[in-house]
N, C-alpha and C positions, 0 to 999 in steps of 0.2 A: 504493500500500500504506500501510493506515494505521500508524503506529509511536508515535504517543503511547500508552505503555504505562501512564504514572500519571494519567491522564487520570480516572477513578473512584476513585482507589487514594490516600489516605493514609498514608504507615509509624507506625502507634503507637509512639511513643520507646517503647525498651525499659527505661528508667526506669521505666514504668509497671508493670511487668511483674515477677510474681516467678518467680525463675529455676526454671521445672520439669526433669525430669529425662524424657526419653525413650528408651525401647530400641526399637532399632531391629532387626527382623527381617525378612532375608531367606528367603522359603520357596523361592526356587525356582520351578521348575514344578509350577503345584496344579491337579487340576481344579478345578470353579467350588463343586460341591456342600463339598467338605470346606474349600474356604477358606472359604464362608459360614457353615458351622458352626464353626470356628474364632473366626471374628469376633463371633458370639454368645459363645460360652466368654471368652474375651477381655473382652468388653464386660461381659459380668456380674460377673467379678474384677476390674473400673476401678469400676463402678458401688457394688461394697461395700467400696474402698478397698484392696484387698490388695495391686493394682499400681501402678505407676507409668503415665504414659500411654506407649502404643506403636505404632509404626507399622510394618504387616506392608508388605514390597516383595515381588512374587508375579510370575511370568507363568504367563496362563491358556493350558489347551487351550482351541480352540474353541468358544465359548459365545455367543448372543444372549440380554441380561437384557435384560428390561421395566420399567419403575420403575412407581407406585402409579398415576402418570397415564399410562401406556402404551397405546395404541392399538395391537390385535393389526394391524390393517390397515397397519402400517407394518412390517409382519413378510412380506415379498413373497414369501417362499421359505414352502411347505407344510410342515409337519411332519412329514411323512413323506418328504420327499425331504430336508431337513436330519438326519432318524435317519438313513436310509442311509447320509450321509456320514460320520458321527460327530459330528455338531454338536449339543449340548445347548441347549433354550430353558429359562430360567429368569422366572418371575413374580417378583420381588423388591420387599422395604420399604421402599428408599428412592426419592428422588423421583426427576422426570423421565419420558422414553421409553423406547425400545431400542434399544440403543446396542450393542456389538461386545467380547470380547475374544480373544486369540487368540495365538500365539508370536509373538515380536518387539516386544510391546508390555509398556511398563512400567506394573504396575498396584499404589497405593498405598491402602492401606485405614489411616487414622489412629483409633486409639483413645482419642479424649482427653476429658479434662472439662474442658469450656468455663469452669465458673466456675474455673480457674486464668487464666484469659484475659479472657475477657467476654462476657456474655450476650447473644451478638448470633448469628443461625444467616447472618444476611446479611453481615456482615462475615467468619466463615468460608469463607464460599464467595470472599470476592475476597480471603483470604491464602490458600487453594489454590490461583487463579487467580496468585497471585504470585510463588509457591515456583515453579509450571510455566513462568510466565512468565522469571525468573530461572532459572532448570534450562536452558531453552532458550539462552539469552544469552550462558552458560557455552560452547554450541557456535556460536557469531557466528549464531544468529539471531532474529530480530527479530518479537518476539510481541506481542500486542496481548490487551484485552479488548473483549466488544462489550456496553455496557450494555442489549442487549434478549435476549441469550442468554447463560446460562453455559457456561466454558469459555475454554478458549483459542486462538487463530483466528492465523494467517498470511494474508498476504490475505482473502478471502474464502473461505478453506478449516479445519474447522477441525480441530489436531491433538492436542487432548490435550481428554476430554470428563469432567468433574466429576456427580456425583452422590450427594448424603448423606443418612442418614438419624440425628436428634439426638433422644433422650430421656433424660428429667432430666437433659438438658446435658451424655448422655455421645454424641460423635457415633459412626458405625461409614458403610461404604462409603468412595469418594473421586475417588480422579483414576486417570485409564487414559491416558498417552502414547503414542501410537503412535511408535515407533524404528521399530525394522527392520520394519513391521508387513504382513503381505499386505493391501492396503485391497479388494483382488479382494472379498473377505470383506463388506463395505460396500454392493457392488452390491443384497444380498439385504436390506437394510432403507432405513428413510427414516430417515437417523442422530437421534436426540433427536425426531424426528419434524420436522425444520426440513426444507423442500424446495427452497428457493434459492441453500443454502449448499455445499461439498463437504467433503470430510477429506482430508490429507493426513497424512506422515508426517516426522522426522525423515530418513529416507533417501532420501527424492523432494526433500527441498530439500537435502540437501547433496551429492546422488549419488552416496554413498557410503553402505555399512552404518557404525553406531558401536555399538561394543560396550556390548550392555546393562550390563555393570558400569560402564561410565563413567555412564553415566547414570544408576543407583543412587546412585553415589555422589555425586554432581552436585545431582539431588533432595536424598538427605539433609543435605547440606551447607545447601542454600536452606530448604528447612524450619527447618532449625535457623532460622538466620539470621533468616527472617521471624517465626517465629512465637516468638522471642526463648527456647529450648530449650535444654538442652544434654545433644547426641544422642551414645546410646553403642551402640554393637555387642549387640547380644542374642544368643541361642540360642532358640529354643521351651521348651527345658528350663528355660533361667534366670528364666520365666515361668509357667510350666505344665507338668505333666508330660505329657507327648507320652502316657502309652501310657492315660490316662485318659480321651480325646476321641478317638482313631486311629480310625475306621473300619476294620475289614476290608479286607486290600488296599490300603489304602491308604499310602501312602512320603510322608513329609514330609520336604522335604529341609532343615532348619533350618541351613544354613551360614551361617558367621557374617563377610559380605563386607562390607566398610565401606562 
C-alpha cells in the first residue's frame, strides 16, 4: 500500500495567504436536482461579491452524475431499470465521468473565489485531494494521491472521488467521501470511467459504521486548515433566503452542525 501522501503535494505557508472567511453549510439530505440549483444560486451571489465563500456539506438520495467528458457506456444499468428503482441520472458541468452519490456518503460542494487563493484550477484539485486526505487521517487511515487520476485512493481502491467545475475563478461541485456508503450502488457504472481500479468506503476499512457528523466535522476542520480559512457554522438563511430558490416540495434541511 502506497502511503507517501505529500509525495505531489506542497503546503502553501499560510503566510501567503489572506485570511478568508467561510460558512459552512450543512443541508442535510438533498436530492441531487435542488442541490445543483442551489449551487448555481450560491455561485452567482460569490460571483457578484455579496457573499463570502461557502461550503454546502449534503448527503444525496441516489443519483448517477456524468461530468462534460462522460461516457454514457460506462453507465451499465438502463435507464429504465434505474427509474424503477428510484435512481436519478444527471448530465452535469463539471469535469470528469460518472461517478455515484447516495446515503452514507459525504458530499462537499465548495463555493469559492480562487483569486483569494490562487489562480491555479490544478492546484485546487490537490488541496481537495488534501482536506480528504487529512479528513481520513483524523480516523487512523492512510490515504494517498495517485498523480494519473484524481481523487483519493486507499490501496488500489478509490474512496473519496473529486470533480469541479471553475469560472471567472468562482469554483462550484467537489468531493463525495464515501462513509457508511452502499458501494452495491458502484457495480452499475465504470467509476470516473477508470476500469483497473475499485472504490471503497470508510466502513469497509475500519468495519465499523462512523457517524457522518464526525466526518462533517473532520472535513470542515481540514478544509479550514489546508486551505488556510476561517470556517464558521452557517444557516441557508444566513446566506440566502430559502423561500426565494425552494422548489415545490421540496425541505431543505439547513441545520446548523459544526
Amino acid at each position: 500500500m502506497r502511503t507517501d501522501t505529500q509525495s505531489t503535494y506542497n503546503a502553501m505557508p499560510e503566510t501567503t495567504r489572506l485570511v478568508q472567511h467561510l460558512d459552512v453549510v450543512n443541508l442535510g439530505p438533498t436530492d441531487y436536482q435542488s442541490a445543483w440549483d442551489l449551487q448555481r444560486t450560491v455561485f452567482d451571489l460569490r460571483a457578484c461579491g455579496r457573499i463570502s465563500d461557502v461550503l454546502l456539506l449534503t448527503e444525496h438520495k441516489h443519483v448517477y452524475t456524468l461530468g462534460k467528458g462522460g461516457d454514457e457506456n460506462h453507465l451499465l444499468a438502463s435507464r429504465d431499470e434505474l427509474r424503477r428503482q428510484g435512481v436519478d441520472v444527471f448530465h452535469i458541468d463539471r469535469g470528469g465521468d460518472v461517478t455515484y452519490h447516495g446515503p452514507g456518503q459525504l458530499v462537499g460542494y465548495p463555493i469559492l473565489d480562487l483569486t483569494g487563493y490562487y489562480s491555479d484550477v490544478h492546484r485546487y484539485l490537490r488541496d481537495l485531494e488534501e482536506t480528504i486526505i487529512r479528513t481520513l487521517g483524523e480516523f487512523s487511515i492512510s490515504a494517498w494521491r495517485d498523480p494519473q487520476f484524481t481523487g483519493v485512493w486507499v490501496g488500489n481502491d478509490k474512496v473519496a472521488a473529486i470533480g469541479v467545475k471553475v469560472s471567472r475563478w468562482i469554483t462550484m461541485h467537489g468531493f463525495a467521501l464515501n462513509v457508511n456508503t452502499d458501494l452495491s450502488f458502484f457495480d452499475r457504472i465504470i467509476p470516473c470511467g477508470i476500469f483497473h481500479k475499485g472504490v471503497t468506503s470508510m466502513e469497509r476499512l475500519l468495519g465499523t459504521k462512523t457517524p457522518l457528523s464526525d466526518v462533517e466535522a473532520a472535513a470542515t476542520r481540514e478544509f479550514a486548515r489546508v486551505f488556510g480559512v476561517s470556517a464558521r457554522t452557517a444557516s441557508l438563511e444566513d446566506i440566502i433566503h430559502v423561500n426565494t430558490l425552494r422548489p415545490e416540495n421540496t425541505e431543505w434541511q439547513a441545520a446548523a452542525n459544526p
